[in-house]
C-alpha positions in Angstrom: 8.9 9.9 25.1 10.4 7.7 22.6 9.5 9.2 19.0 9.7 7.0 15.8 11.7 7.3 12.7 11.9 10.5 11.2 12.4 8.8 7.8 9.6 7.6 5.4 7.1 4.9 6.1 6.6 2.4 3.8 5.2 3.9 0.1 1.8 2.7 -0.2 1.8 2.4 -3.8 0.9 -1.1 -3.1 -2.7 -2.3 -2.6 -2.5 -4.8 0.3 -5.5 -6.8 -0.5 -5.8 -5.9 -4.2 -5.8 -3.1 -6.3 -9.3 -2.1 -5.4 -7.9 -1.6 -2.1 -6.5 1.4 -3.4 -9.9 2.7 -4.9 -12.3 1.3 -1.9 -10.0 3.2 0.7 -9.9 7.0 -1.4 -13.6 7.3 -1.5 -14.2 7.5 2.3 -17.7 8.5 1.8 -18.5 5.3 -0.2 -16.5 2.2 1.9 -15.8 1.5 5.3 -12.3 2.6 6.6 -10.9 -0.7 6.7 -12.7 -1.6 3.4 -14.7 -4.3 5.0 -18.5 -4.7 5.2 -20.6 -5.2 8.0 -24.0 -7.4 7.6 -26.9 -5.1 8.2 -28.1 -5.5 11.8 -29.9 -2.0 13.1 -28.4 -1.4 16.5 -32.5 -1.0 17.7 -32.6 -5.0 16.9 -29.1 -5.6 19.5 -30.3 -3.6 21.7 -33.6 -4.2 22.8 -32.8 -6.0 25.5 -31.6 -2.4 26.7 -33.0 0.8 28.2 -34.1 3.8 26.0 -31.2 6.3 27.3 -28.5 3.4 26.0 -29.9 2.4 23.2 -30.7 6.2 22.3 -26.3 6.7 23.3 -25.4 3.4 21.6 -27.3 4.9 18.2 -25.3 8.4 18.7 -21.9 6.4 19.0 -22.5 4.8 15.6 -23.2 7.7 14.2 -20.2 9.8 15.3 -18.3 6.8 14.3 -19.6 7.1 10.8 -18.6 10.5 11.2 -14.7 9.7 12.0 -15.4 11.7 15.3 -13.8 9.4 17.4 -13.1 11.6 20.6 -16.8 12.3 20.8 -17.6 9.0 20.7 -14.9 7.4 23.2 -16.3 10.1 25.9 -19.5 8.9 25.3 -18.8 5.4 26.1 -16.3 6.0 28.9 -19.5 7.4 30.8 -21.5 4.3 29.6 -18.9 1.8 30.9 -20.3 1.7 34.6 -23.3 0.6 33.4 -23.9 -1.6 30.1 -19.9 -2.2 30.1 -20.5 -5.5 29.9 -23.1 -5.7 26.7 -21.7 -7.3 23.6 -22.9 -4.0 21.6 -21.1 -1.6 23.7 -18.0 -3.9 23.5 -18.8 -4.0 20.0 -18.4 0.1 19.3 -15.7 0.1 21.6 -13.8 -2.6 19.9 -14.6 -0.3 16.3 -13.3 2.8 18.2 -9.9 1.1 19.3 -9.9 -0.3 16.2 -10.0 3.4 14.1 -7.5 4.8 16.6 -4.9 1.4 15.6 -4.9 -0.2 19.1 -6.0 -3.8 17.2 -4.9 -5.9 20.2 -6.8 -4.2 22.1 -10.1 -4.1 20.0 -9.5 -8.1 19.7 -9.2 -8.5 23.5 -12.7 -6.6 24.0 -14.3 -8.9 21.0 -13.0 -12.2 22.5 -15.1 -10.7 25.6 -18.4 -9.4 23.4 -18.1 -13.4 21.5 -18.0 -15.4 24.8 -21.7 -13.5 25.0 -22.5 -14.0 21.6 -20.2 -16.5 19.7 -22.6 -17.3 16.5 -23.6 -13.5 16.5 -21.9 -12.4 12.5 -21.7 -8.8 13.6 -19.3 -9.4 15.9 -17.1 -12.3 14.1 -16.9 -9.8 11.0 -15.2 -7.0 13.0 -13.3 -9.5 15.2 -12.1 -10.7 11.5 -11.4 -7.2 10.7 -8.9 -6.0 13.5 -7.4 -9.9 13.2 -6.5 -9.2 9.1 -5.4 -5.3 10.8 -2.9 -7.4 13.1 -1.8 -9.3 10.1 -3.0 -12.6 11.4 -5.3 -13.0 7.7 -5.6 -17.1 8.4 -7.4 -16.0 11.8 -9.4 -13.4 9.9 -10.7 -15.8 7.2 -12.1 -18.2 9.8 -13.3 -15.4 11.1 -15.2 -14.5 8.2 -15.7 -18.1 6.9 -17.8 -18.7 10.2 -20.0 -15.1 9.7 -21.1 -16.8 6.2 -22.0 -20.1 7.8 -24.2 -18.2 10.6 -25.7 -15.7 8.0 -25.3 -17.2 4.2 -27.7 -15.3 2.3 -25.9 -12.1 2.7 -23.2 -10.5 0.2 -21.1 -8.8 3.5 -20.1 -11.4 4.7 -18.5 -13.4 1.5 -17.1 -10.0 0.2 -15.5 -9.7 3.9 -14.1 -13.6 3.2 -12.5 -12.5 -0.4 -11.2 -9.7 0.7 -9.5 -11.8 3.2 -8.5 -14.3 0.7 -7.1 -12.3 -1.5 -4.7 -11.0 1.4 -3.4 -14.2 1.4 -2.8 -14.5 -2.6 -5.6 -17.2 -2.4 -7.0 -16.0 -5.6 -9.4 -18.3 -6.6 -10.6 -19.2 -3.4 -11.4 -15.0 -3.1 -12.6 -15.3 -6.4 -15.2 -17.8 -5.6 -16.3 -15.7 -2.5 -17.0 -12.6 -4.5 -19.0 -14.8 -7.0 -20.9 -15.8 -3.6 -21.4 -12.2 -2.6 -22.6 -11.3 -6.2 -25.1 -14.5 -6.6 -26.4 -13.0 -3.5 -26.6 -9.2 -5.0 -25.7 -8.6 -8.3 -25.3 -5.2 -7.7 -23.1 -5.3 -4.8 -21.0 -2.6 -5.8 -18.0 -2.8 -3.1 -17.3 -6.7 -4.6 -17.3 -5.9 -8.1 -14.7 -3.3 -7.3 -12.7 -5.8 -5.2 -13.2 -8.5 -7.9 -11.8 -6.1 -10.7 -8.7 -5.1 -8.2 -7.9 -8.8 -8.0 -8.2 -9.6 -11.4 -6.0 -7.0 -12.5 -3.5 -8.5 -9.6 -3.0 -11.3 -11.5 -2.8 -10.1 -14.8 -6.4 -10.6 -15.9 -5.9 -6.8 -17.2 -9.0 -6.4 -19.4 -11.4 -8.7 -17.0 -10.7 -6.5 -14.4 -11.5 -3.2 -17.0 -14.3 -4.4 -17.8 -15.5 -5.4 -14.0 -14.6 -1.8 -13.5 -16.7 0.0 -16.6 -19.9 -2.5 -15.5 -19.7 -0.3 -12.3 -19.6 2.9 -13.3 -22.3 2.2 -15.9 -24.6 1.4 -13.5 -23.1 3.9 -10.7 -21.1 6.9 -13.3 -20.9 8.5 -9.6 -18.7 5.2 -8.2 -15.4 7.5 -7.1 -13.6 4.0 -6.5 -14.4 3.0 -9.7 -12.9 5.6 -11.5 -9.9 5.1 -9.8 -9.2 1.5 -10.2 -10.0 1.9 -13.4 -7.6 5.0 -13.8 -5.0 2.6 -11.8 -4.8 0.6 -14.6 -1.5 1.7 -16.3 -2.1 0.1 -19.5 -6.1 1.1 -20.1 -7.3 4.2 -22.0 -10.7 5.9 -21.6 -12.8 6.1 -24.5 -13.5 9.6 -25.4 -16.7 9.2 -24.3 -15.3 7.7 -20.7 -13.3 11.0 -20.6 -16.3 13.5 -21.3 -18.6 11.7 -18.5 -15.3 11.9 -15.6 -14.9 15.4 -16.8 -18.5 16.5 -16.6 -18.4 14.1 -13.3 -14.9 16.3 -11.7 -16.3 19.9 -13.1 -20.2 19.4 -11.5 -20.9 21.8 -8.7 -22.7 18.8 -7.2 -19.2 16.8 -7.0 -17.8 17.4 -3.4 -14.3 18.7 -3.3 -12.6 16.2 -1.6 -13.9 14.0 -4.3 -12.9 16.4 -7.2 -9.8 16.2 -6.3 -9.4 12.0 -6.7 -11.3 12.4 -9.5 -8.7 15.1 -10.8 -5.7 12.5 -10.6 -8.2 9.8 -12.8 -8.8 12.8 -15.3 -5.3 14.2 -15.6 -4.3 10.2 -17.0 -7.0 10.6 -18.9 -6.4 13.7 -20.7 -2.6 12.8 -20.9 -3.8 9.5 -23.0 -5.7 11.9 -25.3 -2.8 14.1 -26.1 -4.5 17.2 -24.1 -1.7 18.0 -22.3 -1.5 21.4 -21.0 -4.8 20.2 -19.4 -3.9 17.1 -18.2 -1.2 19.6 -16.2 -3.7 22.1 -15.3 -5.8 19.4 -13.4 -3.3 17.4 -12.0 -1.5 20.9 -10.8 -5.4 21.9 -9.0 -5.6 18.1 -7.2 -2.1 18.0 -6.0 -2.1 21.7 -4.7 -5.2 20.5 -3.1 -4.0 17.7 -1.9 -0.7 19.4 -0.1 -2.8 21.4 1.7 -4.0 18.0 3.7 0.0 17.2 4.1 2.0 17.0 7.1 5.6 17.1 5.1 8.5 19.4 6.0 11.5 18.4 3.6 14.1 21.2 5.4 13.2 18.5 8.6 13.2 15.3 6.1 16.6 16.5 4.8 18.1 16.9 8.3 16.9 13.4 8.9 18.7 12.0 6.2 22.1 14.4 7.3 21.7 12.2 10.9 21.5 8.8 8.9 24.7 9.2 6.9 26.4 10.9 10.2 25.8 8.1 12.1 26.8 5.7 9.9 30.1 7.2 8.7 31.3 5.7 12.3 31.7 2.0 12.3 28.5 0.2 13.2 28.4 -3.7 14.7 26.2 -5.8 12.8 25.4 -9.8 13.1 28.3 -12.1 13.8 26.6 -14.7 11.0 27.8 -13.1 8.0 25.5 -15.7 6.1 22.2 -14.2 8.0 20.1 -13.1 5.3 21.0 -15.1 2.3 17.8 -16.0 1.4 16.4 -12.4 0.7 17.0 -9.9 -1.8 15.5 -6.4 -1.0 14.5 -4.3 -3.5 14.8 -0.7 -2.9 13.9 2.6 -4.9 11.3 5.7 -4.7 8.3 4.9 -5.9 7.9 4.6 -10.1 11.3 3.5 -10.2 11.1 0.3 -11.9 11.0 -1.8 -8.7 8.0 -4.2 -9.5 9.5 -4.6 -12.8 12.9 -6.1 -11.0 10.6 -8.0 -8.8 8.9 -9.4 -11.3 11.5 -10.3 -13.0 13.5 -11.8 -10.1 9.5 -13.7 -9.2 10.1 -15.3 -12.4 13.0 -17.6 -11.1 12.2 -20.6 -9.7 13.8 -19.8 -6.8 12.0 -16.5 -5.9 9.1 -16.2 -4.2 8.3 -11.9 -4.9 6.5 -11.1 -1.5 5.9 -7.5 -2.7 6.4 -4.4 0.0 6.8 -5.4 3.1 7.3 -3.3 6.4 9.0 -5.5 8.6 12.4 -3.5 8.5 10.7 -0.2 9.4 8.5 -2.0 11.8 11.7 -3.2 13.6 13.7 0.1 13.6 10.9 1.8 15.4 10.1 -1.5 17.7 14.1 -1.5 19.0 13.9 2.6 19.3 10.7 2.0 21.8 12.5 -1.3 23.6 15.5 1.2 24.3 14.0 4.4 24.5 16.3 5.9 22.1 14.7 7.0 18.3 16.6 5.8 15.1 19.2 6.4 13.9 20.7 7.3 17.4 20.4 4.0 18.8 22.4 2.2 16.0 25.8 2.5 17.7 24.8 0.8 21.0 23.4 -2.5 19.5 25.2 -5.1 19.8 26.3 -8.0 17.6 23.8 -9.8 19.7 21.1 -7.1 19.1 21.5 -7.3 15.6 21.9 -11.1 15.2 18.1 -10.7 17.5 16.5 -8.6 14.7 17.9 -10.4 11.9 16.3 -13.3 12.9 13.0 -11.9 14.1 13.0 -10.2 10.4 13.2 -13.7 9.3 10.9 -15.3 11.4 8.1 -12.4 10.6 8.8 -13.5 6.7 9.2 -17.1 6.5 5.7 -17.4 4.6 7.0 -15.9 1.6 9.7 -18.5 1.6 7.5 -21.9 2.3 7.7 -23.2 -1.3 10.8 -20.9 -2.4 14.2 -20.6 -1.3 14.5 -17.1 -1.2 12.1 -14.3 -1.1 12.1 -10.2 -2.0 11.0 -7.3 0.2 10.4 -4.4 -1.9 9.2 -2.3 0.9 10.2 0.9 -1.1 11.3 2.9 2.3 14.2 0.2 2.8 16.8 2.7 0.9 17.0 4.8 4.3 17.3 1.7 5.7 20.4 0.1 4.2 22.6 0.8 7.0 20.4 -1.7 8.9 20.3 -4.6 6.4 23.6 -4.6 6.3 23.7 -4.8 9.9 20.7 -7.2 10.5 21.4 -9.6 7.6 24.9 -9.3 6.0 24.0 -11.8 4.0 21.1 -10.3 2.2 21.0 -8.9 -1.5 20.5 -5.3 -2.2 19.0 -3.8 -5.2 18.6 -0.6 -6.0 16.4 0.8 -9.0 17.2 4.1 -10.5 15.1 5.7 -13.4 15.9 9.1 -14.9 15.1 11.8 -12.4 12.5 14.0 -13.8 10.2 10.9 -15.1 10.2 9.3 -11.6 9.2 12.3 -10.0 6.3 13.8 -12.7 5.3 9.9 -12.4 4.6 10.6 -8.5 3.0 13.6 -9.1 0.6 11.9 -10.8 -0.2 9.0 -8.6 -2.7 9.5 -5.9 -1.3 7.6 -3.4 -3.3 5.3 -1.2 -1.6 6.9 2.4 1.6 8.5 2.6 4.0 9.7 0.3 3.5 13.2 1.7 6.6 15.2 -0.5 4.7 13.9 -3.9 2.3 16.7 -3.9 4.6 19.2 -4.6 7.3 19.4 -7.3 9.9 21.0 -5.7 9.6 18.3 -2.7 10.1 15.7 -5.3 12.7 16.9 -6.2 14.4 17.5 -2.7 13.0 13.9 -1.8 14.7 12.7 -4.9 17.7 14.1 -4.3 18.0 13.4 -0.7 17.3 9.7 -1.5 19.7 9.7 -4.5 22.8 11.3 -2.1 22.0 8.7 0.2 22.2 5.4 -1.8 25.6 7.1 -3.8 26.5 7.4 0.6 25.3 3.2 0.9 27.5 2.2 -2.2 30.4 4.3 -1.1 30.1 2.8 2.6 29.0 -0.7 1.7 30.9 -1.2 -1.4 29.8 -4.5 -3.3 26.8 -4.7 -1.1 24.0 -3.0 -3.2 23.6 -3.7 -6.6 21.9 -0.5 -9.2 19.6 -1.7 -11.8 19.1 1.5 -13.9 15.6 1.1 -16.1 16.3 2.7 -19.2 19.8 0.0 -19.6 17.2 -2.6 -18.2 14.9 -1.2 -21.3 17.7 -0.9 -24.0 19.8 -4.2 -23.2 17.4 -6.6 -21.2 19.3 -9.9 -21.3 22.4 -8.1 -20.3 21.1 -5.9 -17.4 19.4 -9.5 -16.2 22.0 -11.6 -16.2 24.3 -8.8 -13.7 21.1 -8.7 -11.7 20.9 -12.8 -11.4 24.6 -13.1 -10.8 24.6 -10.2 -8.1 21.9 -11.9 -6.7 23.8 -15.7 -6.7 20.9 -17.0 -8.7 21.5 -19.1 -11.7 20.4 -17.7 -14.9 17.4 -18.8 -15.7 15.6 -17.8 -19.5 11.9 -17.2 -17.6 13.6 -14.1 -16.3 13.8 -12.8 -20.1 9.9 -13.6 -20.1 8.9 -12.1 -17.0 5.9 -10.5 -18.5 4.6 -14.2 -18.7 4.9 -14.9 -15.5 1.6 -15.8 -13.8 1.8 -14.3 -10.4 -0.5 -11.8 -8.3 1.0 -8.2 -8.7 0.0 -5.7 -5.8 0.9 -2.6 -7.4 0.1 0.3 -9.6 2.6 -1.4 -12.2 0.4 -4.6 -12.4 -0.5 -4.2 -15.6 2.5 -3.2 -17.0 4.4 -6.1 -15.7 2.2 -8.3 -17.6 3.8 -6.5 -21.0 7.3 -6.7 -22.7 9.6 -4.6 -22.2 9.0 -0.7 -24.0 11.0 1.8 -25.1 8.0 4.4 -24.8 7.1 4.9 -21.9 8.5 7.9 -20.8 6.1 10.5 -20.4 7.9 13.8 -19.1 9.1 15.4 -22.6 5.7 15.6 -24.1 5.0 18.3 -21.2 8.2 20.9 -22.6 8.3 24.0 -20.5 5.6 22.8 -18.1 7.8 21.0 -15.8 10.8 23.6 -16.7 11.2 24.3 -13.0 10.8 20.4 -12.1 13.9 20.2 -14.3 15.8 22.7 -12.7 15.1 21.9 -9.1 16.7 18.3 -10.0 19.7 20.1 -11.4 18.3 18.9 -15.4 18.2 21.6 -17.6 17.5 20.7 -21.3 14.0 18.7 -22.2 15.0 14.8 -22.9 13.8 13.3 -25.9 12.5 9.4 -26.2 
């Protein structure tokens, strides 16, 4: 059986839809798992029609849903299908169930079935809109949800469903206008407002967003989500009287412990903001322990993964005959809290950039090519072709030609690309690569702090930051040493300290005239899909390294990444 990449999937410090999406998606208990509403129809209502014992099973499958406890509820509709296979609400919670379990095109080939029943039915439209957007097909999935508001207007679901969509698209004020529709509708639909304040901090509407966020938890103090977007906010600072109500909230006996330990990432940022450090370490220490215990991350085996890489690619490797494949993107590469939307950003601020944000399409087609021949990466690299790689260099284009519709070229900062290198170079020869460094033992403390949306496994743990770090640092010094004049470092504190000089080598490495927006990048009106989104929207500082202020506390950080004296600002 063909098993996938070893190596890292794509960070998700980004927030696909918005920055909400982040929030919506850490408080199971209080959103859907694909953050998207359903309009309330009781399954008693869609089921009449039925006899007692299915209803009674249909009733018990929504609930184990609810539950996450899928295997239960796939047994209990495999013994349903001989007989109500065929009803649009059994389709319905089977499409749900292949939905949670990832099998999209599956779930949309049983809705198609369930809609032919029932086409104006907006139950089944919103979920066939929900495994559409999961596919990636978000123009499908807005019709989708555009016809579920036609059928059933006066409800908030649907138009939250419809912005959320939107904003996938980077249709802001279209999404905009839908979430105004939801909240006309119910001004306390929470889920929106949380959505609303994502987006709006997206595009660099900082304190709207803040404030979106704050009327939430003053109406709900026990809104998880809202806490954390709020916390996700780089650039905002809890009043003290924020910071007493999320500590009272994270030291309650009534606060469940999965939820304490979100909460505990919001309060460490918190109590770091107020100078309280030694607490703000104690906390974060308790949520990331916690955390690691909920990890499936072996760095000896991550490590060893990496060894293979740089084996394999010590050997010559064939790559696309085109040498000019490529030219029109510029991948940005890094660990996360690196500096990498900043060099986005700044490259989004030419005219001839078009900042697609991170992307997955490179890891997507390593696994795809390992399945096609049976053989996992990295051991398949020496039997492709020129022809195989000329294939996936253009399918990588095809898959991103939206980003380049009104732009010449486009980024891909899908932050897993620096184990991927090898591959670029293979796929595209004529792509840019960028690689963001930042000094060691702030990029790793500033993972430890993030709460990551999925993934990122080694960040709960300092010492497997610090073997991550230095397995992705031995790496890229491998890629510039193998593909000399190929990859391009843009270090952040010489980006900091000597802006219009570190821009101008990034522009001409990049074959992009110089153009003076890029010294103003922080002007730049664009949607941001990261935790850096505020940040971006700010000139360049000299203080924002965090690490000193902590002294002996991340002593043995230090010394696992080979630092041994506490750096000053």
């Amino acid at each position: 059986m063909t098993q996938q990449s070893p190596l890292p999937p794509d960070p998700d410090t980004s927030i696909p839809d918005a920055p909400s999406k982040t929030a919506t998606d850490m408080a199971e208990d209080e959103a859907p798992a694909a953050a998207v509403e359903e309009p309330r129809a009781s399954v008693a209502d869609r089921t009449k029609d039925l006899p007692d014992r299915a209803r009674q099973a249909l009733k018990t499958i929504g609930e184990l849903i609810e539950q996450r406890r899928l295997d239960e509820a796939e047994r209990t509709l495999t013994k349903m299908r001989t007989y109500i296979g065929t009803h649009p609400e059994f389709m319905r919670m089977l499409a749900v169930v292949l939905h949670l379990r990832g099998r999209n095109a599956d779930a949309a080939t049983v809705l198609r079935r369930a809609l032919e029943q029932l086409p104006q039915d907006p139950l089944l439209l919103t979920n066939f809109g929900t495994v559409l957007g999961a596919q990636g097909d978000f123009v499908g999935a807005t019709v989708a949800f555009q016809r579920a508001c036609e059928i059933d207007p006066k409800l908030a679901a649907p138009w939250y469903n419809l912005g959320k969509s939107l904003a996938r698209q980077l249709r802001v004020e279209d999404a905009l206008e839908a979430f105004d529709e939801a909240l006309r509708r119910d001004h306390d639909h929470v889920t929106t407002r949380i959505a609303r304040a994502g987006l709006l901090v997206s595009v660099g509407r900082v304190e709207e967003g803040a404030e979106e966020y704050r009327r939430v938890i003053a109406r709900r103090p026990d809104m998880i989500a809202a806490w954390i977007g709020l916390n996700s906010i780089k650039t905002a600072r809890l009043t003290e009287a924020e910071t007493e109500q999320l500590e009272s909230l994270y030291a309650s006996p009534e606060t469940p412990e999965a939820t304490r330990v979100k909460l505990g990432f919001a309060l460490g940022k918190a109590l770091e903001d107020a100078a309280r450090y030694d607490e703000a370490f104690s906390v974060l220490s308790a949520s990331n322990a916690s955390m690691r215990r909920t990890q499936n991350w072996d760095a000896a085996e991550f490590t060893r993964a990496i060894d293979g890489v740089i084996e394999t690619f010590k050997k010559p490797i064939a790559h696309a005959t085109d040498a000019t494949l490529g030219k029109e993107v510029i991948f940005v590469v890094s660990i996360p809290r690196s500096g990498s939307t900043l060099t986005e950003h700044i490259l989004a601020s030419h005219s001839d950039v078009s900042g697609a944000d991170e992307l997955s399409v490179v890891g997507d087609l390593v696994n795809e090519e390992g399945a096609r021949v049976g053989i996992p990466y990295p051991d398949w690299m020496p039997h492709a072709t020129a022809a195989d790689w000329t294939r996936l260099g253009k399918e990588y284009l095809k898959r991103t030609e939206r980003w380049r519709k009104s732009h010449g070229r486009s980024t891909d900062k899908g932050l897993s690309n620096w184990a991927f290198v090898g591959v670029i170079h293979s796929m595209l020869p004529g792509a840019r690569i960028v690689n963001c460094r930042r000094d060691a033992v702030e990029t790793c403390w500033s993972c430890y702090k993030q709460l990551f949306m999925r993934g990122q496994s080694y960040s709960y743990d300092l010492g497997e930051l610090a073997s991550y770090w230095h397995d992705y640092d031995r790496l890229m010094r491998f890629w510039n040493a193998r593909f000399p004049h190929r990859v391009h470092d843009v270090v952040y504190e010489d980006l900091v300290d000597d802006s219009e000089t570190q821009i101008r080598r990034l522009l001409d490495f990049c074959q992009l005239p110089f153009e003076p927006a890029c010294l103003r990048s922080h002007e730049t009106q664009r949607a941001v899909r990261t935790t850096s989104a505020s940040q971006v929207r700010q000139p360049l500082r000299h203080d924002t390294a965090r690490a000193p202020l902590y002294g002996e506390l991340l002593a043995p950080l230090r010394w696992a990444l080979g630092v041994e004296k506490v750096t000053t600002e």
